[in-house]
C-alpha positions in Angstrom: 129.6 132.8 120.7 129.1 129.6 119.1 131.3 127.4 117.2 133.5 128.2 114.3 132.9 126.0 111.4 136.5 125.5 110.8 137.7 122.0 110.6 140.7 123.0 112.8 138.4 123.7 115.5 138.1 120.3 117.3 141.6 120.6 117.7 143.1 124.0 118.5 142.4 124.4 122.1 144.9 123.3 124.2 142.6 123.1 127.4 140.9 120.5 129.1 137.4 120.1 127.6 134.6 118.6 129.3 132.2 116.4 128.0 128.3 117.9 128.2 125.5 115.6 127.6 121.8 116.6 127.8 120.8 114.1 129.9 123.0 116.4 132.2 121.6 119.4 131.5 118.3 118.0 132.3 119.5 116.4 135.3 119.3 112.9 134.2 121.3 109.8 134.7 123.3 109.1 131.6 125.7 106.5 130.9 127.6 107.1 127.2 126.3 104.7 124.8 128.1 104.2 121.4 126.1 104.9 118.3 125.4 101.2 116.3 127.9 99.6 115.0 127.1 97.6 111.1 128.1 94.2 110.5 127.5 93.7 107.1 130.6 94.4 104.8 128.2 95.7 101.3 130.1 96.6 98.2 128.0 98.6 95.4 128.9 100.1 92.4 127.7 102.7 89.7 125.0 99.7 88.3 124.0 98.5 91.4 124.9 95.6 93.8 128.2 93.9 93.3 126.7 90.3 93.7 130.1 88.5 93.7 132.1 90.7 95.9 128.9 90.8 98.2 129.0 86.9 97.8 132.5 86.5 98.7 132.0 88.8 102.1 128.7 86.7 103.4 129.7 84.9 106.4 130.3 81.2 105.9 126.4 79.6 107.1 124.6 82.7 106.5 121.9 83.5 104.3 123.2 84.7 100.7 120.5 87.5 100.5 119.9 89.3 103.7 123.2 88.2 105.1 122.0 88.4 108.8 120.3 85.0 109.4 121.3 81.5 109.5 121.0 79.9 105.8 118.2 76.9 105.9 117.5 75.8 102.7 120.3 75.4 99.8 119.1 75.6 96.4 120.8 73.5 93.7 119.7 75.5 90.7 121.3 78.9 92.3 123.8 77.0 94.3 123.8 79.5 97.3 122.4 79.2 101.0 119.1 80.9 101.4 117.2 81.5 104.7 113.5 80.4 104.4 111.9 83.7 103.9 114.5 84.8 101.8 114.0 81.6 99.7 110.3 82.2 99.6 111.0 85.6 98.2 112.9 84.8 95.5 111.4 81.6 94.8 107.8 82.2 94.3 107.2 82.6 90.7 108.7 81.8 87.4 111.3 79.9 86.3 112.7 80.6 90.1 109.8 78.4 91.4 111.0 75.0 89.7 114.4 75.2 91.5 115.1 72.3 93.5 115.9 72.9 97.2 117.6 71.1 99.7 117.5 71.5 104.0 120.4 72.0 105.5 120.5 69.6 108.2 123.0 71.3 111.0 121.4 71.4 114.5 122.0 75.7 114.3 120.2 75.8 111.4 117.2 73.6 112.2 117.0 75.7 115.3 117.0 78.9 113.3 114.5 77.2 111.0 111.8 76.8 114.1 112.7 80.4 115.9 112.1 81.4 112.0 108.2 79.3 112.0 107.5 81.0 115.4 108.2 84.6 114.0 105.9 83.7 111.1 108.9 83.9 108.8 107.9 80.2 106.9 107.0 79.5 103.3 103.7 80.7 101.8 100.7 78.9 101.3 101.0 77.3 97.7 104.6 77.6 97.1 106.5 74.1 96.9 109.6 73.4 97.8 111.5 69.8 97.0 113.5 68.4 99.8 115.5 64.8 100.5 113.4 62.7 102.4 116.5 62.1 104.7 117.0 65.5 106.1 113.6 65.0 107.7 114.0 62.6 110.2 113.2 64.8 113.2 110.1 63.6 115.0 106.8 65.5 116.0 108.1 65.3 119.9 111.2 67.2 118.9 110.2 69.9 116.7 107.1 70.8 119.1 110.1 70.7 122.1 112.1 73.3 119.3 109.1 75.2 118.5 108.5 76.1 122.7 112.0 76.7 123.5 112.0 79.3 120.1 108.6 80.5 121.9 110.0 81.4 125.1 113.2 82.7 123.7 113.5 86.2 121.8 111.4 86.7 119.3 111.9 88.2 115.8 108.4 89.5 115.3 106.6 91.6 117.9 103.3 89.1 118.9 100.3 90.3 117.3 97.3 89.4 120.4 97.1 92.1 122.7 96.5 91.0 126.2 93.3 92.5 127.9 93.0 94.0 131.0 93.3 91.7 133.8 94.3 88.6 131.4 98.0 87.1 132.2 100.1 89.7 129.5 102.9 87.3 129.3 105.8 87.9 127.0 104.0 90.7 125.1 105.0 93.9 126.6 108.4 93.1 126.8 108.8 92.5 123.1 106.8 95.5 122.2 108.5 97.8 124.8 112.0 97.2 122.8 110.7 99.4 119.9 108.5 101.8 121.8 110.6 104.9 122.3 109.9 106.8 126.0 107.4 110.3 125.9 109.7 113.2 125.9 109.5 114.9 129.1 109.1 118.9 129.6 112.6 119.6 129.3 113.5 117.9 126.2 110.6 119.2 124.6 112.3 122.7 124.7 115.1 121.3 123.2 113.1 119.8 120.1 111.9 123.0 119.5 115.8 124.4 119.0 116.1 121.3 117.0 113.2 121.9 114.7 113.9 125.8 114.5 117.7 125.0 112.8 116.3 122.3 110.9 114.0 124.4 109.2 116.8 127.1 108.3 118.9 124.6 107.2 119.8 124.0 103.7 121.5 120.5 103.8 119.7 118.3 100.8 119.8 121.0 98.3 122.9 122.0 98.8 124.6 118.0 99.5 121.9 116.2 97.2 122.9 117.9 94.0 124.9 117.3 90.9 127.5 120.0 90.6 131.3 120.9 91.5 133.4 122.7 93.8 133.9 120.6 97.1 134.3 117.3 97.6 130.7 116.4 98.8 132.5 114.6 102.6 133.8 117.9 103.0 130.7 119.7 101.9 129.1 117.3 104.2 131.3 118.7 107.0 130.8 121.8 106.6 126.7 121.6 106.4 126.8 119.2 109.6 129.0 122.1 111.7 126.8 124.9 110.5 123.9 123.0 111.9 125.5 122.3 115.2 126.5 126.0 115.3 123.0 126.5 114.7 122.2 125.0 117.1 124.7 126.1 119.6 123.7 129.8 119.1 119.9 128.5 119.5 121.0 127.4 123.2 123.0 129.8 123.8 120.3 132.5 123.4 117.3 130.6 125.3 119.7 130.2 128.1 122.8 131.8 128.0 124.6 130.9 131.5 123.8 127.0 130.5 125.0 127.9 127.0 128.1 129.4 128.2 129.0 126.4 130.2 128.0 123.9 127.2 130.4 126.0 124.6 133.3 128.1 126.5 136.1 125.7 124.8 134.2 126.3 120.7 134.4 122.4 120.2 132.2 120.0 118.9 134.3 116.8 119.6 133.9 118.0 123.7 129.9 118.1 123.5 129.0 115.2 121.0 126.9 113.8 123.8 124.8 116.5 123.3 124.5 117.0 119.8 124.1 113.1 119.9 121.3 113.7 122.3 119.7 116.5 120.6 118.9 114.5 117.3 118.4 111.9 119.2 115.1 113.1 120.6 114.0 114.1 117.0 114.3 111.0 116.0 112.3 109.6 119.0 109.3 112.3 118.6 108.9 111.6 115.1 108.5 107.7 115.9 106.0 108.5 118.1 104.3 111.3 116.2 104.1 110.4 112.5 102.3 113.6 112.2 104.9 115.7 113.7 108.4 117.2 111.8 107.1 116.3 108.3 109.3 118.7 106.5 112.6 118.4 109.0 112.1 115.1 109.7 113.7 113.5 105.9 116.6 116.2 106.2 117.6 115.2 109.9 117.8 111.5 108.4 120.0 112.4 105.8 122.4 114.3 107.8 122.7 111.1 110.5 123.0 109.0 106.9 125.8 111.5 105.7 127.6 111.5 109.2 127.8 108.1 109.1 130.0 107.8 106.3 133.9 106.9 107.3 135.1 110.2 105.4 132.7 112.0 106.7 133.5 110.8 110.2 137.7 111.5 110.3 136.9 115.1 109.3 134.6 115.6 111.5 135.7 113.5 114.5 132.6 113.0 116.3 129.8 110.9 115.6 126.1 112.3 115.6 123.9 109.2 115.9 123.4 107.1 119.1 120.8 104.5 120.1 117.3 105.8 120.7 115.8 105.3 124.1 113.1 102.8 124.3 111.1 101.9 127.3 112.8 98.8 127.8 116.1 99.8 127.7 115.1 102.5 130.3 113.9 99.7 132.6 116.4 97.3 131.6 119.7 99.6 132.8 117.7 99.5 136.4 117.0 96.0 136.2 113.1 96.4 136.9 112.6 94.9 133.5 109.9 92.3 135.3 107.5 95.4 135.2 106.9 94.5 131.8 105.0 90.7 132.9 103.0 92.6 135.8 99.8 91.8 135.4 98.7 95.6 136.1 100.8 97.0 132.9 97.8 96.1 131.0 95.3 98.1 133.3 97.7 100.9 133.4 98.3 101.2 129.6 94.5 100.7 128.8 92.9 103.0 126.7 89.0 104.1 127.9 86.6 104.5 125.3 83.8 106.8 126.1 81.3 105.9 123.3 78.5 104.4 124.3 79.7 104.1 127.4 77.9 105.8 130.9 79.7 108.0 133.0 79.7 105.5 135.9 81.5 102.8 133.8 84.3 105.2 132.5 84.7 107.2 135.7 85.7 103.3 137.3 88.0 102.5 134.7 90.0 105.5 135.4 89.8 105.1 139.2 91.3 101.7 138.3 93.6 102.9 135.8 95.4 105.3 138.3 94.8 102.9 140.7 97.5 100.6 138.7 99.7 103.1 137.3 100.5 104.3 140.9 100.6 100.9 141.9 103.3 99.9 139.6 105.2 103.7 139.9 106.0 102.4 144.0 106.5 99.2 143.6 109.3 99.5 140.5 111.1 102.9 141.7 114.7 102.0 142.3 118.1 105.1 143.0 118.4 106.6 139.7 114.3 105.5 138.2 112.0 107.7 140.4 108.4 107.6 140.0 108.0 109.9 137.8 110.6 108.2 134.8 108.5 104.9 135.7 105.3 106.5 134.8 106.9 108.2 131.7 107.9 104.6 130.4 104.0 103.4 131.1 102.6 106.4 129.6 105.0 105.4 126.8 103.5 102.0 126.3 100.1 103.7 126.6 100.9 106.6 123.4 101.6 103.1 121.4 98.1 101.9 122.1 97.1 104.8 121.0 99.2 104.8 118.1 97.6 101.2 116.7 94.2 102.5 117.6 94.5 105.9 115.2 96.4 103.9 112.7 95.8 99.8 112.8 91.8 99.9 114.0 90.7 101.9 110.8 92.4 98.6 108.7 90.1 96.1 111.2 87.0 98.3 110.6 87.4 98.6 107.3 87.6 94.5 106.9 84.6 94.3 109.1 83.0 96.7 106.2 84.2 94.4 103.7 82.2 91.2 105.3 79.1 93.3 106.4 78.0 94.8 103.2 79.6 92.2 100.6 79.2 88.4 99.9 83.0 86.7 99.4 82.2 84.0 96.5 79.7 86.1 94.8 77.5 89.3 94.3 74.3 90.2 95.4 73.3 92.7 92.7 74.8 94.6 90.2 75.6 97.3 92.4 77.2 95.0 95.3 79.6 93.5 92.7 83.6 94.3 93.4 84.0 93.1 89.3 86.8 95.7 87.8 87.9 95.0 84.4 91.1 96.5 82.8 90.1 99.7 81.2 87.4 100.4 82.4 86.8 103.1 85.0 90.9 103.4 84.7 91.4 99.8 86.2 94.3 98.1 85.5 93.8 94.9 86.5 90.6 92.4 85.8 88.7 90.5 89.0 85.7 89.1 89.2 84.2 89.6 92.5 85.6 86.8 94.5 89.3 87.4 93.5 88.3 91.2 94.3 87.0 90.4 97.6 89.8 88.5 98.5 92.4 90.7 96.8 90.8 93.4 98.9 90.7 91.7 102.3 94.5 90.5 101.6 95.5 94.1 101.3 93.9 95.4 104.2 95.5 92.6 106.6 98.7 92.9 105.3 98.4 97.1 105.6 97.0 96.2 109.6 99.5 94.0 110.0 102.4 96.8 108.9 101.0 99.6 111.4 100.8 96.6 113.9 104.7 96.4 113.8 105.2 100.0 112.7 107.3 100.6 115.7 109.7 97.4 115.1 109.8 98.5 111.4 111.0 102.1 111.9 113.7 100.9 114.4 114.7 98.4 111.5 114.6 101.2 108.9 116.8 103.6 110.8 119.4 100.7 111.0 119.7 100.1 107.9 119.5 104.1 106.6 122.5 104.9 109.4 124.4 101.7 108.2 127.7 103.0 107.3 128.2 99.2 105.5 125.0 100.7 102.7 126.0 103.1 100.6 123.6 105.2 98.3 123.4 106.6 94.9 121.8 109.7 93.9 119.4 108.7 91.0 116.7 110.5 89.2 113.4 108.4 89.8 111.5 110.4 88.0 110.5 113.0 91.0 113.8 114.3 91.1 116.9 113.0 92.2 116.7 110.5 95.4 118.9 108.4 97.2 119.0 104.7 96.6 119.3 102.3 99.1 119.1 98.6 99.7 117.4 98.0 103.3 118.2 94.2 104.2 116.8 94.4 107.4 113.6 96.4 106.5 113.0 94.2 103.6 113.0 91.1 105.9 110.6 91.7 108.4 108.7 93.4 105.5 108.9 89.6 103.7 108.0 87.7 107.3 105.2 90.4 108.0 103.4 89.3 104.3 104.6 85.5 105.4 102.4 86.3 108.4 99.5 87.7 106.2 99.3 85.0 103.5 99.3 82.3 106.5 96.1 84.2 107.9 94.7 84.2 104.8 95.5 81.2 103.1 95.4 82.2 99.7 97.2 85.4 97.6 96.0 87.1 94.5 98.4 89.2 92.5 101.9 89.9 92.8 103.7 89.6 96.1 106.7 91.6 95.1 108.0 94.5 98.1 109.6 97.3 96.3 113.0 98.5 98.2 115.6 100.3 97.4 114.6 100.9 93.3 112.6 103.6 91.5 109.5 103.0 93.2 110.2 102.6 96.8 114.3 104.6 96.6 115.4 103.7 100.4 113.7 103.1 103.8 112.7 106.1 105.2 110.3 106.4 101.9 109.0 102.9 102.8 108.4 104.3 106.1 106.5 107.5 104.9 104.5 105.6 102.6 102.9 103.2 104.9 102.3 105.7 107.7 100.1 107.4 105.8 97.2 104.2 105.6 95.1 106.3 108.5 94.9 109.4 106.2 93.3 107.3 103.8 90.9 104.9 105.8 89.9 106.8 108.8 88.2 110.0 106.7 86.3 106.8 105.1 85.7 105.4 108.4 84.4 108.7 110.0 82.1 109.4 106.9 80.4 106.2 107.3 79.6 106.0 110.7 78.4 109.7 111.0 75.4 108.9 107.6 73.1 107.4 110.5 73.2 111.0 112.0 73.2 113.0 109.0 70.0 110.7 108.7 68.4 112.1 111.7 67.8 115.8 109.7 64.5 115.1 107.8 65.9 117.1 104.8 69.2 115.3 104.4 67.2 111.8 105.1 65.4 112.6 102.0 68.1 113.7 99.9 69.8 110.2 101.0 66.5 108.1 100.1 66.1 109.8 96.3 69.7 109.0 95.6 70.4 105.8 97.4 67.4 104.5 97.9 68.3 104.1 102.2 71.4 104.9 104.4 72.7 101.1 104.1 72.8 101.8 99.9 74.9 105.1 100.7 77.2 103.2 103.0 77.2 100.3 100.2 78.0 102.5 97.1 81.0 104.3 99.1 82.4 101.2 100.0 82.1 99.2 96.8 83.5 101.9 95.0 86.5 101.6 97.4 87.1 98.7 97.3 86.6 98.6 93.8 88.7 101.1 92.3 91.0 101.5 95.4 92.0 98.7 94.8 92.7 98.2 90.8 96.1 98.6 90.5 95.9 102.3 88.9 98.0 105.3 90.2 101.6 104.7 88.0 102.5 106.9 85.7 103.2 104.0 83.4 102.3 100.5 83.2 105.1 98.8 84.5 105.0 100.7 87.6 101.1 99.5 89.0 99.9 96.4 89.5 99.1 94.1 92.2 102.4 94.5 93.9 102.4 95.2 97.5 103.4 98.7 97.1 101.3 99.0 93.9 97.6 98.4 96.1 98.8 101.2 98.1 99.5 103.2 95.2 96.1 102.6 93.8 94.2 103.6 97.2 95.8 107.3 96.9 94.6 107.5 93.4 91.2 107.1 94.5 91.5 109.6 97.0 92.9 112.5 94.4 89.1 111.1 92.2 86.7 111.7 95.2 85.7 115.1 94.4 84.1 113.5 91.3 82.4 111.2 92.9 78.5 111.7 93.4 78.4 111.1 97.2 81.2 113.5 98.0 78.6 115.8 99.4 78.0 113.2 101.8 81.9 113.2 102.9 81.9 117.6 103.2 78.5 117.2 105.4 80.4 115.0 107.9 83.3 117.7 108.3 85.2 116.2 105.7 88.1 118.8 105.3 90.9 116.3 103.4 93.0 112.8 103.3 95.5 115.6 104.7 93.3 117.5 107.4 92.8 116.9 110.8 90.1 114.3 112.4 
């Protein structure tokens, strides 16, 4: 039988209990690991942020706004401590951008400042900033001796070259192998699949994230969490019922939290590396881990639900083989082999040498307790995140090359190879001429490739801050019903030093560089995360549509049709794109006018709203004769 829901449960057997974890029922190693722990002390209230009480709890040298990094520059206008990509943020236009600013000259901080520059977390291009002339004495020698001990030290930002095969891979499988969760194995599979069944019977956000009375929503809370686990208790106990018997003789949670820690655990993992996967369970098991995390929530009850997820390189780590990582083989044995273009001689080699490596490094790293086969699960781990950025970055890099293939960036060709988009017309919001449209455009696609780049590191980042028990939320109508607002300090940084990163590649920024988080637009993190993991859905049907015309060319019939209406396969590909980029990218898609723009979120705002006009558009024919199914089908 499984659990009672009863609060009294976790406390009226007199037995012993024992402890089941599901690293034990699949015959794994397991060491308990206690679920994160917040540092920041946040106060809200019914407006919003309590600035002064938040002020007061900010730890003396720390940053005023994300409250997490050492404070750099002082402003004498806003007399607070701000760190420099915090200062950038708030400093970049208006009134804001006049305030005077002064470096705080402590060795700590002048450190933090360089670790800061390595990460890409500096000041934009074109914003100024005053300092005293005196709190720059340090010399060339010692900042380039700051910026290489920073290098070699831990970064902030994942590195953005990828080593090739056979090149020296340095630092940067280490640093991406911290947010790269490991491949579920066979066993844990089967228990996703119990997961996912009580998630989708589960009723928890319509019956927790309403306005109503009755119980107090902690104990409501309680109640939903323990009718889940009992959900789940009765799903185990039915696919195997001597394990399940073992797992719940004593009917207590508090004795198997290890496994119900587990359990969502490896939801949370498969979603990271499937965005595709649990789209309708996914947002509800969130919201339960957010729910559980809360200190009423916890005492009643007494067992937390959230722990850690398992990356690859805290897998390697715990057995010490961590040097795997900087073996010049990882980047053969995480390749991914193209076969286009490609003859069968030259891809049948690559994977001789590819298994070659793999089993190479699977001998040579097994230590008691990591056996061959968990070392090869933790490679082919690193080699599902290459295939990650190439399904969701490489459509933002083919698109730029696109952008500097078929258009000029200072000015127009012809009428019909001009990006020009002027406010009301053709629903545009905003007005360009075609170099600031060329540029706006190429601006937005690096930033969106540089996003997927550090997906992995952002979703890690947004979990944290949605399972901080230190953020509270508010239910708040945002005009799609009622969702929960939520600052996300640590999302909304590496969000700020990603677009640092961007406008340093660039050099210039049009529009508004303004990241919506935690308001109407963007309500919490995991809506940040589900917005920008859906860039591939737009781009790759594009992508795939354009480099199939020169086959669609081949049929004598549909070359014609092509040549009367585009005069030649390069116009096709030149109409699609300019209209693309032209009204993809015009700041249309709000339901009002203060909601679009040129904001970061805005841009990809307007890209959707082009897809929901392609139907009447006159090449869409073009897009169903290439298998064209929908920005929500399969490719």
């Amino acid at each position: 039988m499984p659990p009672g829901n009863t609060a009294s449960d976790a406390e009226s057997s007199g037995t012993q209990k024992h402890a089941f974890s599901l690293e034990n029922i699949l015959g794994q190693d397991h060491e308990d690991v206690e679920a994160p722990t917040a540092t920041a002390d946040t106060h809200i209230t019914a407006a919003g942020w309590d600035e002064e009480a938040r002020a007061e709890n900010v730890v003396q040298g720390f940053c005023i706004e994300c409250e997490d990094q050492p404070a750099q520059l002082f402003c004498e206008t806003c007399s607070d401590n701000f760190c420099e990509v915090c200062f950038a943020a708030q400093h970049r236009k208006g009134s804001r951008k006049r305030h005077a600013s002064k470096l705080l000259s402590r060795p700590q901080e002048k450190k933090a400042k360089i670790e800061g520059n390595a990460a890409g977390g500096g000041l934009s291009n074109g914003d100024e900033m005053h300092t005293d002339d005196s709190d720059a004495e340090d010399s060339d020698e010692e900042l380039e001796r700051a910026a290489t001990e920073a290098a070699s030290s831990k970064l902030e930002i994942s590195l953005s070259a990828q080593p090739t095969p056979g090149s020296m891979v340095g630092e940067w499988f280490v640093e991406r192998a911290k947010y790269i969760p490991v491949r579920l194995t066979l066993e844990e599979r089967k228990f996703l699949r119990l997961l996912e069944a009580a998630l989708n019977v589960s009723e928890y956000t319509d019956k927790i994230d309403t306005i109503g009375f009755g119980l107090s929503k902690a104990k409501r809370i309680v109640q939903q969490i323990r009718e889940l686990c009992a959900i789940l208790s009765g799903l185990v106990l039915s696919a195997d019922y001597k394990q399940g018997q073992e797992l719940f003789q004593d009917r207590d949670f508090q004795s198997n939290e290890d496994f119900y820690q587990s359990i969502f655990e490896l939801g949370r993992r498969h979603k990271i590396m499937n965005p595709d996967k649990m789209r309708s369970t996914y947002g509800k098991l969130i919201y339960i881990l957010q729910d559980s995390q809360s200190p009423d929530v916890k005492d009643l009850l007494s067992f937390s639900c959230v722990k850690p997820i398992k990356s690859v390189y805290t897998v390697l780590e715990e057995h010490d083989v961590v040097e795997m990582l900087r073996d010049d083989l990882i980047a053969i044995a995480t390749k991914e082999i193209y076969s286009e273009g490609r003859p069968r001689r030259e891809i049948q080699k690559d994977i001789k040498s590819k298994e070659r490596a793999l089993e190479t490094l699977a001998s040579k790293y097994a230590r008691p307790g990591l056996n061959q086969e968990r070392v090869r699960q933790c490679i082919y781990s690193i080699g599902d995140n290459h295939a990650f950025l190439r399904t969701n970055r490489d459509p933002c890099d083919r698109m730029i090359e696109y952008l500097k293939q078929y258009f000029y960036p200072t000015q127009a060709k012809d009428n019909k190879s001009s990006l020009a988009i002027k406010m009301g017309k053709g629903g545009a919001r905003l007005t360009h001429d075609h170099q600031k449209q060329y540029a706006y455009v190429l601006q937005s696609l690096t930033l969106w490739r540089e996003i997927l780049h550090d997906m992995f590191h952002l979703w890690t980042l947004a979990e944290s801050d949605l399972l901080n028990e230190n953020i509270p939320y508010r239910l708040r109508d945002t005009g799609q019903g009622l969702n929960r607002v939520q600052a996300a300090p640590k999302t909304s940084r590496m969000m700020h030093a990603i677009l640092n990163r961007a406008q340093r590649s660039i050099g210039s920024w049009v529009g508004s560089s303004v990241i919506h988080m935690g308001d109407h637009n963007v309500p919490n993190a995991l809506m940040f995360i589900d917005k920008y993991s859906q860039i591939y859905r737009i781009l790759l049907p594009i992508c795939n549509t354009l480099s199939q015309i020169s086959q669609l060319a081949e049929n004598p019939a549909l070359r014609s049709y092509i040549d009367d209406e585009w005069g030649s396969t390069e116009g096709l590909s030149r109409e699609i794109l300019a209209d693309f980029f032209r009204h993809g990218f015009d700041g249309s898609g709000a339901g009002n006018y203060f909601d679009a723009g040129s904001c970061i979120d805005g841009r990809l705002t307007s890209a959707w709203n082009w897809c929901s006009t392609l139907e009447k558009k006159r090449f869409f024919p073009v897009f169903l004769l290439t298998g064209f199914v929908g920005f929500d089908g399969d490719w």
